[in-house]
C-alpha positions in Angstrom: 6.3 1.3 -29.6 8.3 2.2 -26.4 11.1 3.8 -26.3 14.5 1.9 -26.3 16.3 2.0 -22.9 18.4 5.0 -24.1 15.6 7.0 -25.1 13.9 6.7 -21.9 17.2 7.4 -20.1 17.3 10.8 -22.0 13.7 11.1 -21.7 13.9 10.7 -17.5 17.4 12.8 -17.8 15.4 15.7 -18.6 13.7 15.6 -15.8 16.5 15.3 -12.9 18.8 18.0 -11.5 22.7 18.4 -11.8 23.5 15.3 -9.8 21.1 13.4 -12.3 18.3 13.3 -9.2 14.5 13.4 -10.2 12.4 15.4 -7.9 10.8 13.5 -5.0 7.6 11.6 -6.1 4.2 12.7 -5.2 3.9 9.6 -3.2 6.7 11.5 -0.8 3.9 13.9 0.1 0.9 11.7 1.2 0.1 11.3 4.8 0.8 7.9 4.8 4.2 8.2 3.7 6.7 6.8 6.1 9.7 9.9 5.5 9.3 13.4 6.0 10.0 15.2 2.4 13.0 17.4 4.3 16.1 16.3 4.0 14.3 13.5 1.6 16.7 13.0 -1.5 16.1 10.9 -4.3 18.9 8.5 -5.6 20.8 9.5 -8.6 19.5 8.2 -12.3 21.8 5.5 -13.6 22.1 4.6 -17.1 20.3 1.7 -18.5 22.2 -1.7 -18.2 21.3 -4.1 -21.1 21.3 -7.3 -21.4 19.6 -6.6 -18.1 21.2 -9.3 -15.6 19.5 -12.8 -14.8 16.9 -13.0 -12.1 17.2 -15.8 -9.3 15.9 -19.2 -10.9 16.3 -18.4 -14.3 18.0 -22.4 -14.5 15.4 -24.2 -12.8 17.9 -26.6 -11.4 19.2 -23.5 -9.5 16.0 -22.2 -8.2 15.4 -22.0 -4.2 11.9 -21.7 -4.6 11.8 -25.1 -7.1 14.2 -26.7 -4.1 11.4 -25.7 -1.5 8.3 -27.2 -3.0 7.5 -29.7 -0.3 8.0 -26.3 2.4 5.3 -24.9 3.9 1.3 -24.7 5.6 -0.8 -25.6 3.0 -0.8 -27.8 -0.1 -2.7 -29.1 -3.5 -0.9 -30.5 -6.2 0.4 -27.3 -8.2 0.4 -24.8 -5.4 2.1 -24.2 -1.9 0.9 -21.3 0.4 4.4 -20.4 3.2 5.0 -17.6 5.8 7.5 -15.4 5.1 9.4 -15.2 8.5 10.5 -11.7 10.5 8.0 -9.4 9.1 7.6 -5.8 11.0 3.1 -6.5 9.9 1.0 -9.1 11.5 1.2 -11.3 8.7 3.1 -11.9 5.3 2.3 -15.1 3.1 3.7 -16.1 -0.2 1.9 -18.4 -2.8 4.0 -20.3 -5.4 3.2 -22.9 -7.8 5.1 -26.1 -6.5 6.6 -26.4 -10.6 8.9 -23.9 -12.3 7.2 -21.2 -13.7 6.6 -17.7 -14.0 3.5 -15.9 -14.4 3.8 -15.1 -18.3 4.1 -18.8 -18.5 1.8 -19.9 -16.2 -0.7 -22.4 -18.1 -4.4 -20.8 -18.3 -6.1 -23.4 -16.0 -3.3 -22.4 -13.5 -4.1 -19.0 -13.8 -7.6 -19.1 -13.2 -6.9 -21.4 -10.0 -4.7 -18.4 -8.9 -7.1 -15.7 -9.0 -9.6 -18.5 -6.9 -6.9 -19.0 -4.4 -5.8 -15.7 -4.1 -9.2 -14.0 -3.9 -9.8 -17.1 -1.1 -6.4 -16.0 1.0 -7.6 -12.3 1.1 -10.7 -13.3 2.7 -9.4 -15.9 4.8 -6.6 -13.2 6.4 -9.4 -10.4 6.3 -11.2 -12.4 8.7 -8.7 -12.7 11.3 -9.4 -10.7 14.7 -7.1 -7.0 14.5 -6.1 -7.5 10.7 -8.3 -4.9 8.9 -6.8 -5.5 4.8 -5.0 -8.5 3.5 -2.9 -7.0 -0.1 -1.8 -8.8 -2.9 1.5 -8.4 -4.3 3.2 -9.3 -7.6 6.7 -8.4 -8.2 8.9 -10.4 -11.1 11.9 -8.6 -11.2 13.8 -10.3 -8.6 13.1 -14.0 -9.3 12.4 -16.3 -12.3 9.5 -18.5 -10.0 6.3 -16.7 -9.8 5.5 -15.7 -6.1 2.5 -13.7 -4.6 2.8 -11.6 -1.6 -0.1 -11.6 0.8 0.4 -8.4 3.2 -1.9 -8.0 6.1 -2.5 -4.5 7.7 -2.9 -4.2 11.3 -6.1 -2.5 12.4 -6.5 1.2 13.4 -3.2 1.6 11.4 -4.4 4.1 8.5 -0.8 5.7 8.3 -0.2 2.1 6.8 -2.6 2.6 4.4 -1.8 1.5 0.6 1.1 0.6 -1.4 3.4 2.3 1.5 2.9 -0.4 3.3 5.9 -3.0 2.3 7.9 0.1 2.9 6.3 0.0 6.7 6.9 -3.5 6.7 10.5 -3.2 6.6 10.8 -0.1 9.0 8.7 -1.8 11.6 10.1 -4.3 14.2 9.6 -7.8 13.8 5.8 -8.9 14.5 5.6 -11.7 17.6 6.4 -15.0 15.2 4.5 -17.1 17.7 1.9 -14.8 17.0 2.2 -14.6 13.4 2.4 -18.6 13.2 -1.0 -18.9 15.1 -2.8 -16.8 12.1 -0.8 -18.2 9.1 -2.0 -21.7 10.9 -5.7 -20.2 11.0 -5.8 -19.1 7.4 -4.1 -22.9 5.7 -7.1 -24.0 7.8 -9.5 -21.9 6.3 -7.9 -22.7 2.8 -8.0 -26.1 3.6 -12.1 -26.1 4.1 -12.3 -23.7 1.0 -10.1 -24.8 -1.3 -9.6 -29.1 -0.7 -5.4 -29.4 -0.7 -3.8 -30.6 2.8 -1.3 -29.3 5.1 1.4 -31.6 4.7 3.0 -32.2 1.0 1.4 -35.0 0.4 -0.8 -34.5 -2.3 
């Protein structure tokens, strides 16, 4: 069983310094890091809050991502494929399913049709000219909708390497959006010929 919140509070306590700090991670060290470990301090340990607070779209009827199902550059009946806008990397898409859910209630047949279309958006961004990885990205903390991020790496950039590399993102400057429209066009294309849908919400 894992520990409550308190005990893993105590247990992580243990570990920090007189201004509850933990010691900077390994990650801190690796070449590809984007901060130098001098002068590098960690942020101070705070205690558990429980009932942890409601994510965005918890109430459907209040989520921005339900509100923007009909939003972006390619379509089938249960999924929408968008840019996210102002990235500092070449590219950054987002896949939703069009309905309310999240991915511990996504039904099976769903979740099979993600892995098909998420395996199919890796390859369709790897094969754009000067983008040498396409990532995928689940994080659930922040909203109640599920939501996958797609991250493409720009080639020759191995300091970017890994899971530094939304970090990167947000330090860079903000990629040409003409630019970055062109190749999220190319790749709802590519999904279009692989994967049926259309680029309009009409399906």
């Amino acid at each position: 069983m894992a520990m409550t919140p308190d005990e893993f509070y105590q247990h992580a306590l243990a570990a920090t310094d007189s201004d509850n700090r933990l010691p900077l991670s390994r990650m801190t060290g690796w070449e590809i890091s984007p901060f130098e470990q001098d002068g590098l301090r960690v942020t101070p340990l705070r205690p558990p809050v429980v009932p942890e607070p409601p994510r965005h779209g918890e109430d459907p009827a209040r989520c921005n991502m339900c509100a923007a199902r009909d939003r972006g550059l390619w379509f089938n009946e249960r999924w929408r494929l968008d840019r996210i806008a102002g990235a500092g990397v070449p590219l950054i898409l987002m896949l939703y399913p069009r309905d309310h859910y999240d991915m511990a209630d996504l039904p099976d047949e769903m979740a099979a049709e993600m892995g098909v279309l998420g395996t199919r958006i890796v390859r369709h961004m790897q094969a754009l000219p000067h983008l040498a990885r396409a990532h995928m990205y689940r994080f659930g903390d922040g909203a109640a909708h599920l939501h996958l991020w797609f991250f493409g790496r720009p080639e020759g950039q191995s300091q970017l390497f890994g899971s530094w590399l939304p970090v990167w993102d947000d330090l860079l400057p903000e990629y040409p959006a003409d630019l970055a429209a062109a190749d999220a066009g190319q790749v709802a294309e590519a999904l279009l010929a692989s994967s049926g849908g259309a680029l309009t919400p009409t399906v």
